[in-house]
BAFI-3210 file (N, C-alpha, C; in Angstrom, 3 decimals, decimal comma, padded with zeros to 6 digits):
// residues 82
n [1|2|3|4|5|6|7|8|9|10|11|12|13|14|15|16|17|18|19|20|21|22|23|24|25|26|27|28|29|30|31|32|33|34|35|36|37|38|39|40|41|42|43|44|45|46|47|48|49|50|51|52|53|54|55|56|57|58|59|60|61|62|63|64|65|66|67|68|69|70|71|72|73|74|75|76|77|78|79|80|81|82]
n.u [-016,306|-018,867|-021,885|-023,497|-026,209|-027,287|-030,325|-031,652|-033,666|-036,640|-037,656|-037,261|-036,249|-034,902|-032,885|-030,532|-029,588|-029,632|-027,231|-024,814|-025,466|-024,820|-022,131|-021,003|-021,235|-020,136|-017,658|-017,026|-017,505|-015,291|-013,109|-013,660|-013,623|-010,275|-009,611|-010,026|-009,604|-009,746|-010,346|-012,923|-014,119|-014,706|-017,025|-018,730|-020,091|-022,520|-024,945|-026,858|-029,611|-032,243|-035,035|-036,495|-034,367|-033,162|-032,192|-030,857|-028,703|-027,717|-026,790|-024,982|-022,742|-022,524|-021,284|-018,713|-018,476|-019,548|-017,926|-017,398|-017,084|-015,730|-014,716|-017,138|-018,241|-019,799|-021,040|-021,856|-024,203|-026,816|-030,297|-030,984|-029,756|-030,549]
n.v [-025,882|-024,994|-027,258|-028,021|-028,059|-028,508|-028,211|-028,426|-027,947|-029,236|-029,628|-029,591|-027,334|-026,078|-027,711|-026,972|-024,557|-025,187|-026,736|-024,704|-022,881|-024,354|-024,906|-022,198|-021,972|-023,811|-023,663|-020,758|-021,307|-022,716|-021,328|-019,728|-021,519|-021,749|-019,489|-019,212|-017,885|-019,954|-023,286|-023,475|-021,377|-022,870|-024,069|-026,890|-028,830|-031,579|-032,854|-033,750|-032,850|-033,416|-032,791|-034,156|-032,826|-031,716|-033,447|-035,294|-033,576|-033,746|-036,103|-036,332|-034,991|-035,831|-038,655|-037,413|-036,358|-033,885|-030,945|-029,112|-031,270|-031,649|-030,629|-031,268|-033,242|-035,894|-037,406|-040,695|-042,343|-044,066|-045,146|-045,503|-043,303|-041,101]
n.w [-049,823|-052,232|-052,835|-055,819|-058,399|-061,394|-063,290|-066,129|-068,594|-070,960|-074,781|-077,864|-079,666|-077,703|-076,742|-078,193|-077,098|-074,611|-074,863|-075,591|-073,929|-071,093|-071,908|-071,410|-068,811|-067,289|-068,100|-067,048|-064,410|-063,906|-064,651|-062,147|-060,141|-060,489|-059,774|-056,779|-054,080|-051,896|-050,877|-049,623|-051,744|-054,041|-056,582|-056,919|-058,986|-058,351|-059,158|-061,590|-063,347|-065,788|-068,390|-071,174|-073,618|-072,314|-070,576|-072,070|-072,806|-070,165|-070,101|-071,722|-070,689|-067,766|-068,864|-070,091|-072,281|-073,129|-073,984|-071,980|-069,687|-068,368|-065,606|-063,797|-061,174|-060,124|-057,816|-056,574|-056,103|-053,729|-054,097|-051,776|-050,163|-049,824]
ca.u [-016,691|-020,472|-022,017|-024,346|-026,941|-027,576|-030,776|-031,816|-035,115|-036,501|-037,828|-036,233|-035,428|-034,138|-031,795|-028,771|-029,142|-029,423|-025,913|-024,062|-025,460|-024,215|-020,654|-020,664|-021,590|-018,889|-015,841|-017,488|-016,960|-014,233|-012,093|-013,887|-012,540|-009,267|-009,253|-010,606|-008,998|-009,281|-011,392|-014,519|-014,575|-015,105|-017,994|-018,473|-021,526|-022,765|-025,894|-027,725|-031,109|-033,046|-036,193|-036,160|-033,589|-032,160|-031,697|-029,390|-027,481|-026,973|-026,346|-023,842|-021,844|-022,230|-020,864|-017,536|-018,990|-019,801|-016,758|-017,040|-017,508|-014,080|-014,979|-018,074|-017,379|-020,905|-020,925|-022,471|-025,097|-028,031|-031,473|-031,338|-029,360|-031,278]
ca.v [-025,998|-025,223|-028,289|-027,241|-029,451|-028,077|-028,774|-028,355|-027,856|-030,088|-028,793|-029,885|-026,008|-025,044|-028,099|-027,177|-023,476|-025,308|-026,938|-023,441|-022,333|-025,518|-024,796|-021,570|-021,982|-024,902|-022,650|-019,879|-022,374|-023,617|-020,258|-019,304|-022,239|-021,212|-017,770|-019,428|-018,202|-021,233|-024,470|-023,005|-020,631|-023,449|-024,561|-028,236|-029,526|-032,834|-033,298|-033,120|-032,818|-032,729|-033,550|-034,370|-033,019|-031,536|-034,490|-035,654|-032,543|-033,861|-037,518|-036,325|-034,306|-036,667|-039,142|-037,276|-036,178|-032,699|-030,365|-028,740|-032,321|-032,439|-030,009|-032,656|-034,270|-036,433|-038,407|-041,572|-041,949|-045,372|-044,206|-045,428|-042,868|-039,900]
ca.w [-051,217|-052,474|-054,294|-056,880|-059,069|-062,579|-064,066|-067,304|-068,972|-072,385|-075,744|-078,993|-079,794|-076,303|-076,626|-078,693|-076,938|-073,541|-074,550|-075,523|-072,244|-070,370|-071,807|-070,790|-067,318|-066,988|-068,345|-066,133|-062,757|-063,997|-064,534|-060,854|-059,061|-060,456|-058,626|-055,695|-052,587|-051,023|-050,809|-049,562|-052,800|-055,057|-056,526|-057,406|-059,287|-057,851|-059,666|-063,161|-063,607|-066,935|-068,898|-073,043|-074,539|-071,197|-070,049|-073,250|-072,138|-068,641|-070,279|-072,405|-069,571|-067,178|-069,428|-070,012|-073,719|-073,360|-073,771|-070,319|-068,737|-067,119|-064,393|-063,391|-060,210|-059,781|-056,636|-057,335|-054,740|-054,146|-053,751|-050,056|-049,240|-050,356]
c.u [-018,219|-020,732|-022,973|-024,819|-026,988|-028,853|-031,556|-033,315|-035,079|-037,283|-036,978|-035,206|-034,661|-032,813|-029,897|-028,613|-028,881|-027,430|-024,849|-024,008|-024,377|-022,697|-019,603|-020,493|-020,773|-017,655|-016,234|-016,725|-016,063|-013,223|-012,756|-013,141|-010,975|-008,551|-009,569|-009,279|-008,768|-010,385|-013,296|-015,092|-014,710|-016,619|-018,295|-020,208|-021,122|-023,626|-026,292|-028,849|-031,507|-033,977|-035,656|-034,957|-032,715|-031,697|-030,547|-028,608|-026,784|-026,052|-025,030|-022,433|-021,175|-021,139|-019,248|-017,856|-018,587|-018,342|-016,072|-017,224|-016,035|-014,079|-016,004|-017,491|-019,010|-020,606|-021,845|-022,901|-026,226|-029,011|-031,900|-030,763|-029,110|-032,413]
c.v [-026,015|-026,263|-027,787|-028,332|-027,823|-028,710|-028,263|-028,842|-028,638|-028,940|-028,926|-028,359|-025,850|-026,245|-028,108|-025,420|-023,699|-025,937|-025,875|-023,094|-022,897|-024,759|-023,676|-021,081|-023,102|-023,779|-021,627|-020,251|-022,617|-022,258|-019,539|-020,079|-022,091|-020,348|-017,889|-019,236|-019,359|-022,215|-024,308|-021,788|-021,162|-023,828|-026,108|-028,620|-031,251|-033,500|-032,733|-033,845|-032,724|-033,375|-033,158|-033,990|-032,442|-032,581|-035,614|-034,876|-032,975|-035,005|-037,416|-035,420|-034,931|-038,414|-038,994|-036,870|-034,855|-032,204|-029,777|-029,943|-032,370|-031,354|-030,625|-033,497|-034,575|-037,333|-039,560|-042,174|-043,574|-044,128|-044,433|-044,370|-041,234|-039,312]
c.w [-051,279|-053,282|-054,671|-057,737|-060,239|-063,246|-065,058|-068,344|-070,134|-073,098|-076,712|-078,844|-078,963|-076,476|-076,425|-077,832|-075,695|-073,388|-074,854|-074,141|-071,320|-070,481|-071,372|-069,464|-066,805|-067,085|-067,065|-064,215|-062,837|-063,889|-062,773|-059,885|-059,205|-059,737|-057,913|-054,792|-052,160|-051,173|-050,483|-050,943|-053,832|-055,331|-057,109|-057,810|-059,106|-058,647|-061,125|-063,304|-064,977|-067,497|-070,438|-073,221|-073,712|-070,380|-070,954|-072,759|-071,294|-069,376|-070,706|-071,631|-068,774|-067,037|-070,036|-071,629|-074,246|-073,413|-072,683|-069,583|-067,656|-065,930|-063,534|-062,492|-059,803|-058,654|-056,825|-055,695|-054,942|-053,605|-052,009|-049,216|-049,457|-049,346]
res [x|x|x|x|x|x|x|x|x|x|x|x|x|x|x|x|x|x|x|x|x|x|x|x|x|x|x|x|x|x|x|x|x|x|x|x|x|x|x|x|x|x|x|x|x|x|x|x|x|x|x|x|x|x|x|x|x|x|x|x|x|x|x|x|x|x|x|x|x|x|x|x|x|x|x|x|x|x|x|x|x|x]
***
């Protein structure tokens, strides 16, 4: 399985176009890991990155909010072990 971080730029404007994006790039992974051959053809996002209003994006994903959030498998990590 590839893990994959997503992160996400700020900017009031870019916001609400960064969350269209977002939802399309979730369904996207999400109908890919479907047709995955096998375990190594998945892709799994681990991480979310973002500043201003990309970082609401992540919050609200991460959080189980967003509409694509249920493909979101975050590993919940301390900073010692980074």
């Amino acid at each position: 399985m590839t893990k994959a971080a997503i992160v996400v730029g700020g900017a009031v404007a870019k916001g609400a176009f960064a969350a269209g994006a977002l939802s399309v790039l979730m369904r996207h992974l999400e109908e890919k890991n479907e047709e995955a051959e096998s375990e190594a053809d998945k892709v799994q996002v681990v991480r979310l990155v973002g500043t201003s209003s990309g970082a609401l994006n992540a919050v609200f994903m991460a959080a189980g909010t967003h509409r694509s959030a249920r493909l979101l498998r975050i590993r919940r990590t301390s900073r010692s072990s980074t």
